[in-house]
N, C-alpha and C positions, 0 to 999 in steps of 0.2 A: 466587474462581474464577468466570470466566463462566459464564453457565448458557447461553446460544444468541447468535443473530448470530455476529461478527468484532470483532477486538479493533481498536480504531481505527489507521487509517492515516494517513488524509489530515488535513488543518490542521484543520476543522472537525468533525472526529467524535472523540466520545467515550464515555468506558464509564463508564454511572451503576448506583447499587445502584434498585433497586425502590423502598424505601423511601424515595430522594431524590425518584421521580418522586411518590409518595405525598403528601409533603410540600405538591410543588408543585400540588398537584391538577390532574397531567395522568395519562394513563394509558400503563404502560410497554409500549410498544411496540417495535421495532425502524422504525430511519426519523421517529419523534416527534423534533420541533423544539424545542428549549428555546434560551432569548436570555440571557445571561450579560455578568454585568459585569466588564470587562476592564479594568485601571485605568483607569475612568471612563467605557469604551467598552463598549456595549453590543455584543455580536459574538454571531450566532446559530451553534449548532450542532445536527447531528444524532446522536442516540443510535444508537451501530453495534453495542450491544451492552448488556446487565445480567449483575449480579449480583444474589442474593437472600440474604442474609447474615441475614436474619431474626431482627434483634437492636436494640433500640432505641439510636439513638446522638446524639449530641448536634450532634456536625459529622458531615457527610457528604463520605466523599473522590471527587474526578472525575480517570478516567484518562484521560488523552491523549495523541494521536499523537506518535511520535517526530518527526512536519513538525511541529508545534505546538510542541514543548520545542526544534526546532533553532532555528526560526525568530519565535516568538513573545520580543521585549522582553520581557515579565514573566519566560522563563523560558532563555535563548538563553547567557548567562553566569550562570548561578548553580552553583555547581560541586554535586555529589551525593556523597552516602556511602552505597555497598552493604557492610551486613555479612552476610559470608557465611560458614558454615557448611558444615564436611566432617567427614562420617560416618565413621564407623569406622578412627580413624586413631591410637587411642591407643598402638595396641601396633608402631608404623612408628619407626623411629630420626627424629632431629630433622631430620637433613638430607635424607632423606626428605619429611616434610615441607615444607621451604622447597622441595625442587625443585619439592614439589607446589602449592602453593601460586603460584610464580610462573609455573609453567605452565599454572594456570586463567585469569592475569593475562593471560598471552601471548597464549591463543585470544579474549581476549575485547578485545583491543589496549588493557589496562592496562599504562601504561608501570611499571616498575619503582619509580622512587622515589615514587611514589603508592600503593603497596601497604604498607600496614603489619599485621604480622606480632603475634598473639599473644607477646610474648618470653618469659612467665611459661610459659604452655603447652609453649612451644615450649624452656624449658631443663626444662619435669619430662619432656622424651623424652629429655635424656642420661642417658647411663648417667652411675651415682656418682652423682648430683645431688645436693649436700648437704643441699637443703630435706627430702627423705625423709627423712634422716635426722634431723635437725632437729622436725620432724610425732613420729615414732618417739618420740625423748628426751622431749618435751610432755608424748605422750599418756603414756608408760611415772610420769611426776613426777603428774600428774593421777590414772593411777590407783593409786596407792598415798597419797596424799592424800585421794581417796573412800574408799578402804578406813578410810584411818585413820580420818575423819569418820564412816561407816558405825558402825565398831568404838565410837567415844566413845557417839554418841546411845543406842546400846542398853545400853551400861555406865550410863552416867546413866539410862537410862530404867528398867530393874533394879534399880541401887541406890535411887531414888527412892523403887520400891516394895516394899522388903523387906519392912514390916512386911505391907504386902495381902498378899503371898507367903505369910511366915509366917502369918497368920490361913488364907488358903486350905491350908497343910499342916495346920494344928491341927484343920481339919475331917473331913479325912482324905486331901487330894488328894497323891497321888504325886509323888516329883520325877521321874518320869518324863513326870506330867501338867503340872509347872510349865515344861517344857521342850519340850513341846509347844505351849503357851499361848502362849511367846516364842518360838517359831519361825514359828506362823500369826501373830501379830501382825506380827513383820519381812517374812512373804511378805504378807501385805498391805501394808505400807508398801511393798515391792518392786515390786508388782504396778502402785499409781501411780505412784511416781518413774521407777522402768527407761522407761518410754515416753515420761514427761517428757521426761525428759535425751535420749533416741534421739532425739525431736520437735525440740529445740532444737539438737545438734548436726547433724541434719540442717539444719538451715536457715542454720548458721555455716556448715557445709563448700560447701556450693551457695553461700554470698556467697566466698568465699574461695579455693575452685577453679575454676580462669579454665574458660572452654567453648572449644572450637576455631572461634576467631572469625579474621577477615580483614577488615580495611577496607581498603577502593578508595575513592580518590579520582577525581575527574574534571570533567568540562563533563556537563551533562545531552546523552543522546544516544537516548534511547527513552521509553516512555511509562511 
């Protein structure tokens, strides 16, 4: 986000971060002159504007005028991808969204067959959708699988120790108390795994559940 000035208009001006003018050991002004290399052309511009993003980076990006991206060779055919993102749309039927969808296209004179459509997203808004139920079957096979895996380790880990068992009853300890002993031990094993697994399934479900994306295709036509 800019912090002061205007966002470039004209061919020659552009919008640097603070840090680039840093770099250059000029000082970030509004109206400071930097000379840039153009494929092989040096071409001076004025700074119409900063950002202060206050983050060390390795490249530094320069915005520029939409006259600069119509009319400049380096950038006048190079076609652009905007992905774009709409909020609060999970709970709209699918055709809903597509009307929505190509009607941000329409205001913004994205032609039609340049627009491509989440389709993954855009079939879990039908109703019936079989993948739910699908997801459903998995998780339901998964968890009676943990259960039984759950149920084995502690049977083996019990039987393992029968005889410490019996030595801890011969001294006097209750089966009330050996029964407690294995149930704090399993809420500790609990206590690390359950967040494991929550930690790791959250990171499979975020790669694997699409986000309400939209690619535009086009010619560059702004900064």
């Amino acid at each position: 986000m800019s912090i002061e000035g205007k966002d470039p208009e004209h061919y020659h001006e552009i919008l640097v971060d603070k840090a680039f003018m840093k770099a250059l050991g000029k000082e970030a002004v509004i109206g400071e002159r930097i000379d840039l290399d153009i494929e092989g052309e040096t071409q001076p511009f004025i700074v119409s504007d900063y950002t202060d993003k206050n983050t060390p980076v390795a490249t530094h990006f320069i915005h520029v005028s939409k006259a600069f991206a119509e009319q400049s060779p380096l950038m006048k055919d190079l076609p652009y991808t905007a992905l774009v993102r709409i909020n609060d749309i999970t709970g709209v039927p699918a055709s809903a969204f597509t009307t929505i969808a190509y009607q941000i296209a329409m205001d913004y004179k994205i032609e039609r067959p340049n627009v491509n459509l989440n389709g993954k997203f855009e079939q879990s808004l039908q109703r019936g959708n079989s993948g739910i139920y699908t997801v459903l079957f998995i998780s339901s096979i998964l968890f009676i699988a943990s259960s039984i895996v759950i149920y084995s380790i502690f049977y083996l880990s019990v039987t393992a120790r029968v005889q410490q068992i019996g030595q801890l009853q011969t001294i006097g300890m209750t089966e009330q108390q050996v029964k407690q002993m294995i149930r704090r031990e399993g809420l500790l094993l609990s206590m690390l795994s359950i967040p494991i697994g929550l930690l790791i399934g959250g990171i499979v479900s975020h790669i694997l559940i699409p986000d309400v994306r939209i690619h535009w295709y086009g010619r560059k036509t702004g900064s």
